[in-house]
N, C-alpha and C positions, 0 to 999 in steps of 0.2 A: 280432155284436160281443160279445155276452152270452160266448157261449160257447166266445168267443178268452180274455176275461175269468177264465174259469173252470178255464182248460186253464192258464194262466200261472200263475195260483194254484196250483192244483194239483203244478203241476211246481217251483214255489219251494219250497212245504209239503213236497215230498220230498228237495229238496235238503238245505233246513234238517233233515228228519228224518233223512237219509243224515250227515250234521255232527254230530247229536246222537248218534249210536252212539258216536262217537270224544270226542266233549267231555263231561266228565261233569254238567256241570249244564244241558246243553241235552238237552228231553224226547225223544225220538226218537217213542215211539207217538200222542200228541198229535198230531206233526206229520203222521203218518203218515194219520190219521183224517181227517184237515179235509187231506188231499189225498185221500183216498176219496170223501170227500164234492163237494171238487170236480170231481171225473173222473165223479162219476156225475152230473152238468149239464153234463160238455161231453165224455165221453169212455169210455164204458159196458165197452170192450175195454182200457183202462188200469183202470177200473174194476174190471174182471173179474182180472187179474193182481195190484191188491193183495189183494184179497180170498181170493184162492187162494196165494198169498205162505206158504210153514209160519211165520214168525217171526210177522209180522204180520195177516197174515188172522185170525189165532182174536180177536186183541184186537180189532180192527175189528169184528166182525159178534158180537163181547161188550156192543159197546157201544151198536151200533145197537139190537141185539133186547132188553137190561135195562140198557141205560146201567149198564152194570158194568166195575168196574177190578178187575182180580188182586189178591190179596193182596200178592204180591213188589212190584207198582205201586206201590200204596199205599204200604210201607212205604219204597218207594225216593222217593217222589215227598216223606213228609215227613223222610228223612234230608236230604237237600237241604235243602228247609225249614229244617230244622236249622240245617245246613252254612250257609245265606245269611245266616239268624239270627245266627249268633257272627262270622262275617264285620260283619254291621252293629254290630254293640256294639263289636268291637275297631276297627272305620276311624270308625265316625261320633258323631260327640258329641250331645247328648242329644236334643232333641225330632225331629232326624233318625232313628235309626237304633228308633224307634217305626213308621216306617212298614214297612220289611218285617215286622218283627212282628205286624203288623197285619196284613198279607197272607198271613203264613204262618198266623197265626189263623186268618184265614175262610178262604184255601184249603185248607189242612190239612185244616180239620171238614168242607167241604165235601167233598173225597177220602174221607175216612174216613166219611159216612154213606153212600158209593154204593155201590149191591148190589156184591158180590165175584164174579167169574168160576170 
């Protein structure tokens, strides 16, 4: 059952990362990772295919071996941040539009202290 569990995961996490290529504020490699992740608990041969993948395999197995994100990552990951930032100041009034701020805060720094690829 475990690893019907993991295979559905899996296969969602790459839909949503197949959607994130085409939508700009949905991550694509993120998703891409945590379906590696679950494919290698339920499915070692889909495993092996993202892993060997040219776009995505180098980021995957960047992150497994120094939990590192590319620079170009990085900087795309806090233009967003950004982008969602000015997004919340212009739709939401005040002690609302603090909470994405707040997440781009500690995601941002979080992104930006991880080893670089």
């Amino acid at each position: 059952m475990r690893r019907h569990l993991y295979l559905a995961c899996g296969f969602l996490s790459l839909g949503l990362g197949a959607v994130g290529a085409f939508l700009p504020l949905l991550p694509t490699v993120p998703f891409m990772i945590l379906a590696a992740f679950c494919f290698a608990r339920s499915s070692p041969a889909l495993e092996s295919r993202l892993l060997e993948h040219r776009h995505f395999g180098p980021h995957i197995r960047h992150w497994r071996e120094k939990g590192a994100i590319s620079r170009r990552g990085k900087k795309a990951a806090l233009a967003a941040f950004a982008f969602s930032m000015v997004l919340a100041l212009i739709f939401s009034s005040f002690p609302w539009f603090l909470v994405p701020a707040a997440a781009a805060a500690i995601g941002g720094t979080w992104i930006w202290t991880r080893p670089e690829a």
